[in-house]
C-alpha positions in Angstrom: 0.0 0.0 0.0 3.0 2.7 0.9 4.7 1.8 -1.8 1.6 2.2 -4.2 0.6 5.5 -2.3 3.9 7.2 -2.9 5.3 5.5 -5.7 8.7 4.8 -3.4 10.4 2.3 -5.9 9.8 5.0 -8.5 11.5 7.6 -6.4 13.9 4.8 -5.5 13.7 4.9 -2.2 11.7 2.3 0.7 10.4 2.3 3.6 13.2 2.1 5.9 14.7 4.9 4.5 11.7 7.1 4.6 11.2 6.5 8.8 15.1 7.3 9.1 14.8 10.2 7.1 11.2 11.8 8.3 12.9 11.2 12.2 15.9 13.3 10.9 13.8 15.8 9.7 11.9 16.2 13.2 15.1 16.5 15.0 16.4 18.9 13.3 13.2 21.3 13.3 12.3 20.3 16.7 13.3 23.4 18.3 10.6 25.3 17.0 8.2 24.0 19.0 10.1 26.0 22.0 11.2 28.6 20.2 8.0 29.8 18.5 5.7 29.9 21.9 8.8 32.3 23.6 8.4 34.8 20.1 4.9 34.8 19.9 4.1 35.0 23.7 5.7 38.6 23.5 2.2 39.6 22.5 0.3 38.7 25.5 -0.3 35.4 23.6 -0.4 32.5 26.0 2.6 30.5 25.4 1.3 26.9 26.2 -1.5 27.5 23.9 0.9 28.5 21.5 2.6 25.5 22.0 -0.1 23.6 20.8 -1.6 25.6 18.1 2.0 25.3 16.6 1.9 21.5 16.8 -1.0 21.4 15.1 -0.2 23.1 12.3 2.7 21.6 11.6 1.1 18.2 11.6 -1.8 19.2 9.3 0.4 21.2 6.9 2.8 18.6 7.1 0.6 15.9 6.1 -0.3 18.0 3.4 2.2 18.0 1.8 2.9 14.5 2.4 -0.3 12.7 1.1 -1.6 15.6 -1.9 2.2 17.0 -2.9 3.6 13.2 -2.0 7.0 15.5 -1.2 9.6 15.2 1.9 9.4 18.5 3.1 8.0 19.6 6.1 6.2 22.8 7.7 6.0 24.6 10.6 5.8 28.5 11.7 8.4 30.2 10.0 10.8 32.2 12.0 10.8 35.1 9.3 7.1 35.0 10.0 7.0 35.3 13.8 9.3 38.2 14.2 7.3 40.2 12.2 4.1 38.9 13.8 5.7 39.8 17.4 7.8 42.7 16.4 6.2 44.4 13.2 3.0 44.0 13.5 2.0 44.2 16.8 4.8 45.6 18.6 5.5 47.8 16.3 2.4 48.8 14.4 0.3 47.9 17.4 -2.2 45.7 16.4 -3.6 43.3 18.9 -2.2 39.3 18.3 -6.3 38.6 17.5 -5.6 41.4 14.6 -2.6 39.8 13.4 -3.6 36.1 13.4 -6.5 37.9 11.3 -3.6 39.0 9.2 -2.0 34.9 9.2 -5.8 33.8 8.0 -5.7 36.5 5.0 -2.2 35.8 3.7 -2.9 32.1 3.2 -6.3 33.2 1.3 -4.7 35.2 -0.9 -2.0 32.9 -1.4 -4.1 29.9 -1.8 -6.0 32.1 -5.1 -2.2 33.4 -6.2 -1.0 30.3 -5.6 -3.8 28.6 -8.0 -3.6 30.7 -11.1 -0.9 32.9 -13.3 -0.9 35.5 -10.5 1.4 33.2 -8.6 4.6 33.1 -11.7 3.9 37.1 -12.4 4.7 37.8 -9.0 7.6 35.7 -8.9 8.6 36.9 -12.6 8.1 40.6 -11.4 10.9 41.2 -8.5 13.9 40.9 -9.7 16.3 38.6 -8.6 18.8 40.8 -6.6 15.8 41.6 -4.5 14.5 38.3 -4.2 18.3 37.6 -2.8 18.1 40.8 -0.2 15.1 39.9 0.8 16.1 36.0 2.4 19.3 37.9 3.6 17.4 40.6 5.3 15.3 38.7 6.9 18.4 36.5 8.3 20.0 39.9 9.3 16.5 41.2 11.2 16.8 37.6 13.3 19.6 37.9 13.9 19.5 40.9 15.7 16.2 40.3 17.3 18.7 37.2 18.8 20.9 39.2 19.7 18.8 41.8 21.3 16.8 38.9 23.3 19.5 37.5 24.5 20.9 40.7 26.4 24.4 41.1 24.6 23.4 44.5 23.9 21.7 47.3 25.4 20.9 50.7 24.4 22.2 54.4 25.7 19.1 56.9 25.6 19.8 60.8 25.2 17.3 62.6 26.7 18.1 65.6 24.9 16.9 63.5 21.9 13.3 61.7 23.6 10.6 62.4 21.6 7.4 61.3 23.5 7.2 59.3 26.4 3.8 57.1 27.3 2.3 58.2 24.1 2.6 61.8 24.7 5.6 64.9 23.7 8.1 64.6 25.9 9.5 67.3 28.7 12.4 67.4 30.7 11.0 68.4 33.7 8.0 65.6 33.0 8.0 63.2 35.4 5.7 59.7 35.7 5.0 56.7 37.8 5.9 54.2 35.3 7.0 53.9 31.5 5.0 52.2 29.1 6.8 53.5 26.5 9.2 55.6 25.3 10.3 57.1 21.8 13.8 59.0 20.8 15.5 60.2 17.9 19.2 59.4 16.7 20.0 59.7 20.2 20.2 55.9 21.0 23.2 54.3 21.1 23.6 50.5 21.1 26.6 49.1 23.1 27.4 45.6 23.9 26.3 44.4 27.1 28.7 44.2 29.9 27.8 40.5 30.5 27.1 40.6 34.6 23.8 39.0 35.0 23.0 35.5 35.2 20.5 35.6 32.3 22.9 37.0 29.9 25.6 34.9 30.8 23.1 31.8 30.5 22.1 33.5 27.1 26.4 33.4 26.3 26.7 30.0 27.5 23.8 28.5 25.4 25.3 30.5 22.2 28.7 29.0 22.9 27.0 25.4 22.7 25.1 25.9 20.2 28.0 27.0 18.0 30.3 24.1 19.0 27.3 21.8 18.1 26.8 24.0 14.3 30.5 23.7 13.5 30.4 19.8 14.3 27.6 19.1 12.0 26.2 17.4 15.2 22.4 16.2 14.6 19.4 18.2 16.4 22.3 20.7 17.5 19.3 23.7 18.5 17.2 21.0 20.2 20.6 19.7 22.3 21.5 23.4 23.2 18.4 24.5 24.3 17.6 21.4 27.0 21.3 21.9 27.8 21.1 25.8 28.1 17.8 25.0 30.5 19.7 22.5 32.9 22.4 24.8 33.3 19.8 27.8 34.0 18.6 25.7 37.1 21.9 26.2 39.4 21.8 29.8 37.6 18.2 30.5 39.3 16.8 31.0 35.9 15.4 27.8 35.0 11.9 27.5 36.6 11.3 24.2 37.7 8.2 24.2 40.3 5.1 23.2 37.8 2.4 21.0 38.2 2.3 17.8 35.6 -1.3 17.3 35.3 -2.2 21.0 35.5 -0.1 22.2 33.1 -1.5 20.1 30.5 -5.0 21.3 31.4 -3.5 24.9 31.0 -2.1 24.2 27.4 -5.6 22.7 26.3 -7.5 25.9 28.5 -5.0 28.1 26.4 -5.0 26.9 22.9 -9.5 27.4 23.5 -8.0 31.1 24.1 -6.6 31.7 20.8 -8.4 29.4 18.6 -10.2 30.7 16.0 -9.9 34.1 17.4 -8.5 35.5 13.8 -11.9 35.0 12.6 -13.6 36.4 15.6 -14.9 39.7 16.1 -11.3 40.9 17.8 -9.6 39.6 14.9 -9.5 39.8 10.8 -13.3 41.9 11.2 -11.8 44.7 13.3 -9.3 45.8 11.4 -11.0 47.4 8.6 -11.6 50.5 10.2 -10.6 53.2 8.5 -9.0 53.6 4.6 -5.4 54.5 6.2 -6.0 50.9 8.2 -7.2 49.1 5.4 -3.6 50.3 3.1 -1.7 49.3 5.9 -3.3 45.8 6.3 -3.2 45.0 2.5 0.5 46.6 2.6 1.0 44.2 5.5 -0.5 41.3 4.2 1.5 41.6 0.7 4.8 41.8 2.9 4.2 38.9 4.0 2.7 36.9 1.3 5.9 37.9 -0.9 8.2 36.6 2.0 6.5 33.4 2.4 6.2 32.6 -1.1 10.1 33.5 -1.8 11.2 31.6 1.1 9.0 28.3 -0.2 10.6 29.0 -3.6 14.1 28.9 -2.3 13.5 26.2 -0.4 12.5 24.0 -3.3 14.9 25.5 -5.7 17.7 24.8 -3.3 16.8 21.3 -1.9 15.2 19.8 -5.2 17.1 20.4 -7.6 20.1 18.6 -6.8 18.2 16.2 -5.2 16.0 15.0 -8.4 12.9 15.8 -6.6 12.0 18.5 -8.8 13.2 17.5 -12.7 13.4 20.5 -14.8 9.5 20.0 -16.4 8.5 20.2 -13.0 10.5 24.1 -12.7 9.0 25.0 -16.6 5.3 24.1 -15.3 5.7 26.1 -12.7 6.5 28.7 -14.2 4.7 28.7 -17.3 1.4 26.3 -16.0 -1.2 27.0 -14.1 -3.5 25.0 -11.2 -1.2 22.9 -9.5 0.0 19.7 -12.4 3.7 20.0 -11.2 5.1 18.8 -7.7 6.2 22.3 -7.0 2.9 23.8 -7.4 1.3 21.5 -5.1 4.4 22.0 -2.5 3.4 25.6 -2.3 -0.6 24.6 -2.6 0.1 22.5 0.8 2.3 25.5 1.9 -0.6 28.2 1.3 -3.1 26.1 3.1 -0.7 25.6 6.1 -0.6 29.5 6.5 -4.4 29.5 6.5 -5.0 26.9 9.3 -2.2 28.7 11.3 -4.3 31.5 11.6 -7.1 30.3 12.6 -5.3 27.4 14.9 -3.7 31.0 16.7 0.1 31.0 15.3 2.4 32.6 13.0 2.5 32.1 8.7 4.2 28.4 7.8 7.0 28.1 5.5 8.6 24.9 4.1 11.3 24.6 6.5 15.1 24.2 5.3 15.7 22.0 7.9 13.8 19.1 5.6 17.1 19.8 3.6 18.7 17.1 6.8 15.8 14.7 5.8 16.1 14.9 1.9 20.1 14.2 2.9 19.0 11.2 4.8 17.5 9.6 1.8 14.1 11.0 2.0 12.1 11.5 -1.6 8.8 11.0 -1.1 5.9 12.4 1.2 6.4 9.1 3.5 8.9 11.4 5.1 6.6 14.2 5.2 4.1 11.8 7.2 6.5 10.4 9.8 7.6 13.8 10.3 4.2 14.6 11.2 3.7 11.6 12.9 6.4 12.7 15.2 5.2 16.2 15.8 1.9 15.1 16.9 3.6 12.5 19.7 5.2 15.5 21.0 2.0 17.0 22.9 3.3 15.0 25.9 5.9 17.5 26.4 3.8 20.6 26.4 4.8 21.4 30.4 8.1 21.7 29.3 7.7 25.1 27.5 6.6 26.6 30.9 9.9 25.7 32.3 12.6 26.6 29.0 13.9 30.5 29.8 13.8 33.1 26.4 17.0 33.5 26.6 17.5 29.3 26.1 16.2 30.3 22.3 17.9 33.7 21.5 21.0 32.1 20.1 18.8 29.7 17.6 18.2 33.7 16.3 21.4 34.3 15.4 22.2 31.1 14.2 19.6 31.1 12.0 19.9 34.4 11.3 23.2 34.0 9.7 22.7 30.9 7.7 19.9 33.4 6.1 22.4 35.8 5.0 24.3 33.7 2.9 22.3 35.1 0.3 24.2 38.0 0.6 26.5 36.5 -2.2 24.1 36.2 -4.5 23.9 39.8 -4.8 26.4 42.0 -7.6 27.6 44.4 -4.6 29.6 46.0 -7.7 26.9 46.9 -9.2 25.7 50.5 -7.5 22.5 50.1 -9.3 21.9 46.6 -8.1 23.6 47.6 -4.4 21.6 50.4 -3.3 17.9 49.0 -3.5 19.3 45.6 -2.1 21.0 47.6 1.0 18.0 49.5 2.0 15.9 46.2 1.6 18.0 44.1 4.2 19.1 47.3 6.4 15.7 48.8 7.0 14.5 45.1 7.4 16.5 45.1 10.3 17.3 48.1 12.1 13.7 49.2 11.4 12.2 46.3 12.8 10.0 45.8 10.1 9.8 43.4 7.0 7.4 45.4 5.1 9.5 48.4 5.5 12.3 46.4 4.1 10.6 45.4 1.1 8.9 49.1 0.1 12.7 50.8 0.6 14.0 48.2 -1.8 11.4 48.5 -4.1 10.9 52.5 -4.3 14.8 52.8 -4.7 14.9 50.3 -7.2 12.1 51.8 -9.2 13.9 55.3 -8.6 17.2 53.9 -10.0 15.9 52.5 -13.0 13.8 55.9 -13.9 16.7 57.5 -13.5 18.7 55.1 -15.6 15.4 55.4 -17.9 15.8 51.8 -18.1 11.7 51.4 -17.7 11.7 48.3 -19.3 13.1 46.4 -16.3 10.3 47.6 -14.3 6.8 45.7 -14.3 3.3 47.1 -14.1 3.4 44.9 -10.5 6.3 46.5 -9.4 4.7 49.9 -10.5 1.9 49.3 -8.3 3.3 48.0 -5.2 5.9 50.6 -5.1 2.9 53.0 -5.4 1.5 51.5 -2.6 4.1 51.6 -0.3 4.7 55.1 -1.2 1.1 56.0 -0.3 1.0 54.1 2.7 4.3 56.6 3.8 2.2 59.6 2.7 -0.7 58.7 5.0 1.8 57.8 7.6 3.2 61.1 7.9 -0.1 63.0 7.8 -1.7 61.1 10.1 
């Protein structure tokens, strides 16, 4: 029957090897399951909930793409995806997590449509490359420095010559308050490195030095070992909690996930946002930031991993790029992908990607989607270990940031740096991704000095009616920013 299902003699592969490989693949993308409730929980979001709506979703997207794409990759909250969930869009923008799980729930309806007709290859046809590159290495670089911020090695001087508003209101001197909520400046801030005398920052150090021995070995499930061995070290440190209640813990992660479920379709959530027109820009501008991340970073991933592999044959890259519907096994990777991202909504997490960690499975021997299903398989087991996310500390997962954050940015060399016309929009894409905190921001500096560039150049024929429009976009949505 499994070796009717997915043709495995075909793919020449078996059984055995598809096991081995789907239990690689879980090891080695195991750590998301920590490190997504610690991101996400930033919001207000109840972590144990989070813990299981991630589970969840990885299992049903996973099996997705297992049993209709019959392809070894798996999926799971993508880490892109979270920061700006946490940090641009409700941090920073301020919407509520209900609001931005409404966001989640949009994105994988509008890529599911995209995804299902020509839309999909004009989009992809329409940025060009050098962007497409500055886009996967920005986002490494603005995880990286979320890492690195989260794990205390640096901290920030404040001038208060240069404070703008404090609590929401203009700032005076002489002003004084009970508490901050929050507090806005100018130029005036200075990062420095931390001067690494508390506990959790030295736990934070310890757990990066681990993890980085374990990288540079090549040892298997390397963020999974550094994070349970960060968290036993953290117990002598007084960091580590470890007073927590078996039985009622799982209660709380089932009474938590009933808080979050659904709740991007609920009156707090997609429904609320549509307010005013300046909201509505902002949303759509929002929800294309992410849609164009999500779909790049599938893309990659296939491109990357398949080719060499012999997953995807080259009539499987020319239907994807020329076909429509989903005929070729790419197009239903990405179908399985864009329906993940819809069910993470409304489970209550962060947009799904097609992890690059499957690349340890496909390396394994994996070919077919009997990988996809053990992976899933395996996620779905590991509900029994939901107490344990009460117990890991943030800063346990801050260096799986910055690891991941530079493996990202090895698309940096992809990039003609030589080129001034090709270097500008691509620096202003990954810087403002970064030090703005804010993907979307990242993409409309890329895009508007890119467009600029090439009007000046009067080269117009490298620039597409859909690069025309979103440019416009992001140009109106600075407008209304700066009248509002």
């Amino acid at each position: 029957m499994l070796e009717h299902y997915f043709k495995l003699s075909e793919n020449h592969t078996n059984v055995r090897t598809e096991v081995l490989a789907g239990l690689t693949t879980f090891v080695a993308m195991g750590y998301i399951l920590f490190l997504n409730p610690a991101v996400l929980s930033m919001t207000g979001m109840p972590s144990q909930g989070v813990f299981l709506a991630t589970i969840l979703t990885a299992v049903v997207g996973t099996l997705i793409m297992g049993l209709f794409a019959n392809l070894p990759y798996a999926l799971a909250p993508s880490i892109g995806m979270q920061a700006m969930f946490t940090y641009t869009i409700v941090l920073g923008l301020g919407y509520t997590w209900q609001q931005a799980l409404g966001m989640v729930f949009l994105v994988g309806l509008v890529d599911v449509i995209i995804t299902l007709t020509k839309v999909r290859s004009a989009i992809v046809k329409a940025i060009p490359t050098s962007l497409k590159h500055a886009i996967s290495a920005g986002i490494g670089l603005f995880i990286a420095y979320i890492g690195l911020k989260n794990a205390g090695f640096l901290q920030f001087i404040v001038d208060p010559e240069n404070i703008i508003s404090l609590n929401g209101k203009p700032f005076q001197a002489q002003h004084s308050v009970d508490h901050i909520q929050s507090l806005v400046a100018n130029g005036g801030i200075t990062p420095e490195i931390s001067a690494f005398n508390s506990a959790p920052v030295l736990l934070a150090l310890i757990g990066f030095i681990i993890l980085v021995v374990l990288v540079v070995m090549n040892v298997p499930g390397a963020f999974l070992i550094a994070v349970a061995a960060t968290t036993l070290i953290g117990i002598p440190m007084g960091i580590t909690q470890t007073n927590f209640n078996l039985m009622q813990s799982w209660s709380q992660t089932f009474h938590d996930f009933g808080m979050i479920f659904g709740q991007a379709l609920g009156p707090k959530g997609l429904w609320s946002m549509f307010t005013s027109p300046q909201h509505i820009l902002v949303v759509l501008l929002t929800v294309l930031a992410m849609g164009l991340s999500g779909l790049f970073d599938a893309i990659g991933t296939f491109i990357g991993t398949g080719m060499t592999s012999g997953i995807f044959t080259p009539a499987d890259q020319k239907e994807f790029y020329e076909g429509k519907g989903f005929k070729s096994k790419m197009d239903r990777g990405l179908v399985a992908d864009t329906f993940a991202t819809m069910m993470a909504g409304i489970f209550g997490t962060s947009n799904t990607t097609t992890f690059i960690e499957s690349t340890a499975g496909i390396k394994a021997g994996g070919r077919t989607g009997l990988t996809s299903v053990v992976v899933a398989i395996c996620f779905a087991c590991s509900i029994i270990i939901a107490p344990l996310v009460a117990i890991i500390p943030a800063v346990a997962t801050a260096p799986i940031l910055i690891i991941v954050g530079i493996m990202m940015m090895n698309e940096f060399k992809a990039i003609n740096w030589e080129d001034i016309e090709v270097a500008i929009p691509a620096f202003f894409t990954a810087a403002f991704m970064a030090f703005s905190y804010s993907i979307s921001y990242g993409l409309a500096a890329g895009f508007i000095f890119y467009v600029l560039i090439k009007s000046i150049k009067r080269k117009f024929n490298q620039i597409s009616p859909i690069l025309w429009i979103v440019t416009f976009l992001f140009l109106l949505n600075f407008i209304s920013l700066a009248l509002a």
